[in-house]
Structures are given as C-alpha cells and as structure tokens.
C-alpha positions in Angstrom: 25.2 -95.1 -16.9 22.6 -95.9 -19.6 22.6 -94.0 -22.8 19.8 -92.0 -23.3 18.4 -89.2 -25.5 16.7 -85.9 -23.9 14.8 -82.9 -26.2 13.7 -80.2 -24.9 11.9 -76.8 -24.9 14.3 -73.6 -23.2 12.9 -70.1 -21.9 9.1 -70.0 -22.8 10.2 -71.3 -27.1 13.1 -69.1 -27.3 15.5 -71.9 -28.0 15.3 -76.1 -28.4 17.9 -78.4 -26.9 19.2 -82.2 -27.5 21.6 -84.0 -25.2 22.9 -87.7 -25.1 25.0 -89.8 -23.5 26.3 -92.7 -25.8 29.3 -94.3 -23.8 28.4 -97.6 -24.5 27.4 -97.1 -28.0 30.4 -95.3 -29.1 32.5 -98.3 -27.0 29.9 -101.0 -29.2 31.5 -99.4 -32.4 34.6 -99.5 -31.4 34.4 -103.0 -30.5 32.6 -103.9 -33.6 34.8 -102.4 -36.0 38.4 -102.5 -33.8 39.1 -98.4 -34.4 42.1 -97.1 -33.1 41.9 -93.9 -30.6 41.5 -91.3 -33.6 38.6 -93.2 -35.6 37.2 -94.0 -32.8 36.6 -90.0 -31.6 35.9 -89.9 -34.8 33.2 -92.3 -35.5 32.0 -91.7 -32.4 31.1 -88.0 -32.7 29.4 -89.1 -36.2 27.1 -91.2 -34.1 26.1 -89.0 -31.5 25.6 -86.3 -33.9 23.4 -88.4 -36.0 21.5 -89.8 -33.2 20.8 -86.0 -32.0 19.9 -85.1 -35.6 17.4 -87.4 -35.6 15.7 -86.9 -32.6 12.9 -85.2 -34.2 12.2 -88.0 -36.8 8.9 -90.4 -36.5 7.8 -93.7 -37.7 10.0 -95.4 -40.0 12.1 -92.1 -41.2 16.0 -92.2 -41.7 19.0 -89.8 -41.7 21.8 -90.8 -43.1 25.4 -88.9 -42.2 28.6 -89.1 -44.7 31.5 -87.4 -44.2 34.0 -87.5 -47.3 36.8 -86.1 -46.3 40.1 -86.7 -47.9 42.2 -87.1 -44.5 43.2 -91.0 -44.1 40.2 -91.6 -42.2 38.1 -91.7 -45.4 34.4 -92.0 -45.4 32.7 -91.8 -42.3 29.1 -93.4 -42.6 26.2 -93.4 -40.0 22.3 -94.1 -40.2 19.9 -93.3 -37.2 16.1 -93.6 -37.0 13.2 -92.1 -34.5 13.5 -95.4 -32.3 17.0 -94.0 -30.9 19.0 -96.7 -33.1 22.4 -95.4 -35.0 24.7 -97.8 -36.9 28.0 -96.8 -38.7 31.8 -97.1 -40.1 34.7 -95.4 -40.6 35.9 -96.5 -43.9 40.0 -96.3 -42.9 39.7 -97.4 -39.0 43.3 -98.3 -38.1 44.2 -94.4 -38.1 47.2 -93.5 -36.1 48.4 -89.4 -36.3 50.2 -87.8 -33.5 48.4 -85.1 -31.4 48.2 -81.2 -32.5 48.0 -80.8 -28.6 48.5 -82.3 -25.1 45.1 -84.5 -24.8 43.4 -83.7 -28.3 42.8 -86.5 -30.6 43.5 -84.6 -33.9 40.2 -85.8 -35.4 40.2 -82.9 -38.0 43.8 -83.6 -39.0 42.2 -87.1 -39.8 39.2 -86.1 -41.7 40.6 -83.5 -43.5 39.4 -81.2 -46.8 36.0 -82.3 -47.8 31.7 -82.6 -47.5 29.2 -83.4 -45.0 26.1 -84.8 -46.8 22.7 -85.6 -44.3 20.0 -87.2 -45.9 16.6 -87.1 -44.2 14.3 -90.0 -46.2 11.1 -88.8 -44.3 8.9 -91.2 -46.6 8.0 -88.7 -49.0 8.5 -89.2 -53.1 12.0 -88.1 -52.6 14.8 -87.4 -49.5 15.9 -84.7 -49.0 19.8 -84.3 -48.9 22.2 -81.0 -47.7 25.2 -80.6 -48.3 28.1 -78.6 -46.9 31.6 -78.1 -47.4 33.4 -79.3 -43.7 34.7 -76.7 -41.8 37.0 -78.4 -39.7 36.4 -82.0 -39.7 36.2 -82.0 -35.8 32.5 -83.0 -36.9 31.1 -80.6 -34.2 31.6 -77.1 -36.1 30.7 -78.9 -39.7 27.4 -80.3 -38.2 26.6 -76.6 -36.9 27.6 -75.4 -40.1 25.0 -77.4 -41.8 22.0 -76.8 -40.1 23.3 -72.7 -40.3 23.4 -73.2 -44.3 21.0 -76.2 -45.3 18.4 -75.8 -42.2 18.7 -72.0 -41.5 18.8 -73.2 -37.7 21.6 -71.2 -36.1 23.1 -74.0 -33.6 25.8 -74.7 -31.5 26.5 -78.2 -31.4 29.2 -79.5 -28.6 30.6 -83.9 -29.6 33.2 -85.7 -27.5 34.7 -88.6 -26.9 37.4 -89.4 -24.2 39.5 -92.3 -25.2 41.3 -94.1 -22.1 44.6 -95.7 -21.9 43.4 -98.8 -23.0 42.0 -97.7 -26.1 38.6 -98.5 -25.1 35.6 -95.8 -25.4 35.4 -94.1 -21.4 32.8 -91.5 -21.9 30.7 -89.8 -25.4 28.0 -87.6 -25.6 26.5 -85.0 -27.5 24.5 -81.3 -27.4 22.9 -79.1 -29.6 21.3 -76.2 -28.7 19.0 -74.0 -31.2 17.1 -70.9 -30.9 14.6 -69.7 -32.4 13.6 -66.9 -35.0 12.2 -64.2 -32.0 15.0 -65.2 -29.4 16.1 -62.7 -27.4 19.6 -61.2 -27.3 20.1 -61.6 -23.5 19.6 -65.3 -23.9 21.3 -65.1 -26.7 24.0 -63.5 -24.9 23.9 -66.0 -22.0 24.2 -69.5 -24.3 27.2 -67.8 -25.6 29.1 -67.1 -22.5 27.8 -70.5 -21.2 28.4 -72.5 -24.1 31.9 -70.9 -24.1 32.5 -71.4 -20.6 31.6 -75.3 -20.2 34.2 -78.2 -20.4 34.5 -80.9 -23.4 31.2 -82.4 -23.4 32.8 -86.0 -22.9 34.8 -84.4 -19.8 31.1 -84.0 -18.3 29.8 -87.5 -19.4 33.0 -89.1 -17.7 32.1 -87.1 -14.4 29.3 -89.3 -14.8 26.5 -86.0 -15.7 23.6 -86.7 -17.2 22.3 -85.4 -20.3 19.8 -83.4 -18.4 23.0 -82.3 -16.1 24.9 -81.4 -19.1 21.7 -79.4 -20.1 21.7 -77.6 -16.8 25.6 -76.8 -17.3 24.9 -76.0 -20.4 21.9 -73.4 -20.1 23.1 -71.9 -16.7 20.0 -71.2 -15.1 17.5 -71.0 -18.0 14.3 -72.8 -17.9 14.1 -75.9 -19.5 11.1 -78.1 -20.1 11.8 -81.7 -21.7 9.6 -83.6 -24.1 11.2 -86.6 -24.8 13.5 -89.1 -22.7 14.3 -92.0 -25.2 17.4 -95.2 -24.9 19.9 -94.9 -27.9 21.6 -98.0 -29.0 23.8 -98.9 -31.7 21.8 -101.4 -33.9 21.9 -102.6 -37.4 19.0 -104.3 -39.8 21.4 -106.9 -41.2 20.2 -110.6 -40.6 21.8 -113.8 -42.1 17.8 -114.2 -43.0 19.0 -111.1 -44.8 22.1 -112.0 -46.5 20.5 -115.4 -47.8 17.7 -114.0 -49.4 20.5 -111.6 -51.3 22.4 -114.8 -52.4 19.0 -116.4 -53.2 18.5 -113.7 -55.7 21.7 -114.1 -57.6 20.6 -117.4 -59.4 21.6 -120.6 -59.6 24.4 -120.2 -62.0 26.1 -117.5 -59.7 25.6 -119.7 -56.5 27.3 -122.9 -58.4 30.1 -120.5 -59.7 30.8 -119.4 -56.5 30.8 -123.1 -55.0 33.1 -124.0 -57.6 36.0 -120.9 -56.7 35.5 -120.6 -52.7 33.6 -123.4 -51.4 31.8 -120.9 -49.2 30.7 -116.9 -49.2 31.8 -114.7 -46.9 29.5 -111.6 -46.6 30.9 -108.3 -44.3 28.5 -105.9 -43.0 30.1 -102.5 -43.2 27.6 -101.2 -40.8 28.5 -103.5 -37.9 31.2 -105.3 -38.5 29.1 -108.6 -38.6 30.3 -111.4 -40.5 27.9 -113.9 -42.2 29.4 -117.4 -43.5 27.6 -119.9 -45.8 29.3 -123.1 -46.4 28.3 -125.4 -49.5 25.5 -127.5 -47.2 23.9 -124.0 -46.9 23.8 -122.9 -50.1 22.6 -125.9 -51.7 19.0 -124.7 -51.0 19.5 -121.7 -53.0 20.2 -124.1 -56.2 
C-alpha cells in the first residue's frame, strides 16, 4: 500500500480528523539509520506524528519535533513540511530493552523523563515553539498532551508501529482526532467509546486498512467529509551540491588543513543517514 495523508471534516464541524499510513517511510528510516526494533517504534511514531501535525501547514512552512528525553534513546529529531515530506533521527539508535509486556515495544521505557518541543516556522518574524513536559514517552499521549496545553485543541492522538521478526518496519500509521469548541457530548461520548474500543493503529494498517478505513473504524458511523488526500515520503534537503558549498565557505586555509590531517572529508547527514565523501581531486576547486 502507498502512504498517504487524509484530513478531514466530522459531523457538520463538530470535530477535524488526520490519518496516515507511513509503512514505507517508517521502513525508509529504519533502513537509513539501521534502528533496532525499539528506536525504530520509536522514530517511527515521531514521524507520523509530525507528518500529521503538519498537515495543515502551506507553502514553504516547517515543524520541527524534538523529543529530549533522558531514556537511552536520547534525542529524537523530526522535520515535516506542507508537501507531505518528514525526515528524522534517533540520536541513540542501537537501543535494545526487554519488553514491559507480551508484544509491546517499551518505547516509553526508552524515552524516558523529559520535553516535547514542536516548532511551527510559518514564515513569520519569529517561530513559534511549545513546549511540554512528556507524559509517557510512548509519543502518542505526549503529542495529545501538547496540543491540550500549547494549542488548547483537546485531541486524541493514536501512533503505531509493528516491528516483524526480521526487524524490518511491517506496518505504521497515525490518527488524530479533534473536536471542536461547540461539540456535542453525545459525539463526544461516541469518539470516546470508539476510540477506546479500536485496535493499535498499526494492527489496522497491517490488516492492510486505509487511512480513510481507519477513519471509519475510528468514528463508527459519524459523518466524515475529507479535504485533502496527499502522498507522504521521507525526504531530506541535503545535496553534495550542498555539503560543497559548506566546505567552500570554510576558506582556503581550513580546506588545506584538512587535506594535510585526513586526505579527505567525510560529512554525515543526521537527518538521513546520507554520507558525502570528498577526496583531495575534489576539494582542490575549493582552494
């Protein structure tokens, strides 16, 4: 299944909703950046949950998503724009704890005691950043949390990933559900007894369910109307083009001095894992 991004409109206004299915994304990370099972739930729920929090951005806007927790999974760092592309890293991903329970990566365990800081960089003088304390590190509750305290959106946000035997990524996805100020309390009443009835998001996704299908699951009857059907992909702005123009602007002196100690220059992207070598022949048109 392609991975794909839905938003929309529930019950005549009364509530928004986001869904995505990022399988092959989440697997693209993994890949990338060779995370064992727990980053990898990890990482991947930071993904999806920053590709569904920036479904409402446009043009050239940014979110950005850190984690700091002090569990050994360190920082966890994603970006996501309006064209449906997320990049990020786990700062510690060969992570390896035992489970709290049959079946459960123990993702908070990893995370631990810490913040969740989201930075929206809408183009204006200044972003805008808000920060909570994490709730749980499970990612889910701490990015509900956030849009409760720094948004005033009360949400409930459902992230998964199912890890197979292999290690590799076999389904991820994402929802968030938010109502708003008017709702009623039967719908109210109904997304909670919905919401709590429904299976781990990324038990859905591996059943092969859309995101519109997870919706339905989701919502239980209620109307929904969507806006938006957009691809997600993991993608990141780093280009050797890039990376030489850095080492361009280090000067001559630097260039030679580094010549001199390595012979080459060996520049890692974080983001994507993607390595850039120059050798002496290519950096002699720098000097």
């Amino acid at each position: 299944m392609e991975d794909y991004l839905v938003r929309g409109i529930g019950e005549d206004g009364q509530f928004r909703v986001f869904a995505a299915v990022a399988t092959n994304l989440v697997e693209e990370a993994r890949r990338r950046h060779d995370t064992w099972p727990v980053a990898s739930a990890a990482l991947g729920r930071g993904l999806t949950a920053g590709l569904l929090l920036s479904a409402n951005l446009k043009g050239d806007d940014l979110l950005t998503m850190r984690i700091l927790g002090d569990g050994p999974l360190g920082a966890i760092i994603v970006t996501a724009n309006a064209a449906g592309e997320v990049r990020g890293y786990v700062q510690e991903p060969h992570v390896d704890l035992p489970p709290a329970q049959e079946g459960k990566l123990p993702v908070g365990a990893a995370v631990g005691k810490g913040f969740l800081h989201v930075t929206r960089d809408l183009g204006l003088k200044e972003p805008f950043t808000g920060s909570v304390e994490l709730v749980s590190g499970e990612i889910g509750e701490d990015v509900a949390q956030y849009l409760l305290t720094s948004e005033q959106t009360p949400s409930a946000v459902s992230l998964g990933v199912l890890v197979g035997p292999d290690a590799g990524v076999k389904a991820s996805g994402g929802l968030i559900i938010q109502l708003f100020p008017g709702a009623s309390e039967k719908i109210l009443s109904h997304l909670k007894k919905c919401l709590l009835d429904m299976p781990p998001v990324s038990s859905l996704v591996n059943l092969g369910m859309t995101p519109e299908e997870i919706v339905s699951r989701a919502v239980n009857g209620l109307n929904v109307r969507y806006l938006e059907k957009n691809p997600v992909r993991f993608a990141c702005k780093c280009s050797r083009e890039k990376v030489g123009d850095i080492l361009a602007a280090m000067g001559r002196k630097e260039i030679e001095k580094l010549l001199q100690e390595k012979g080459k220059v060996e520049v890692y992207c974080h983001f994507c894992g993607e390595e850039y070598i120059f050798d002496a022949p290519d950096l002699s048109v720098f000097i």
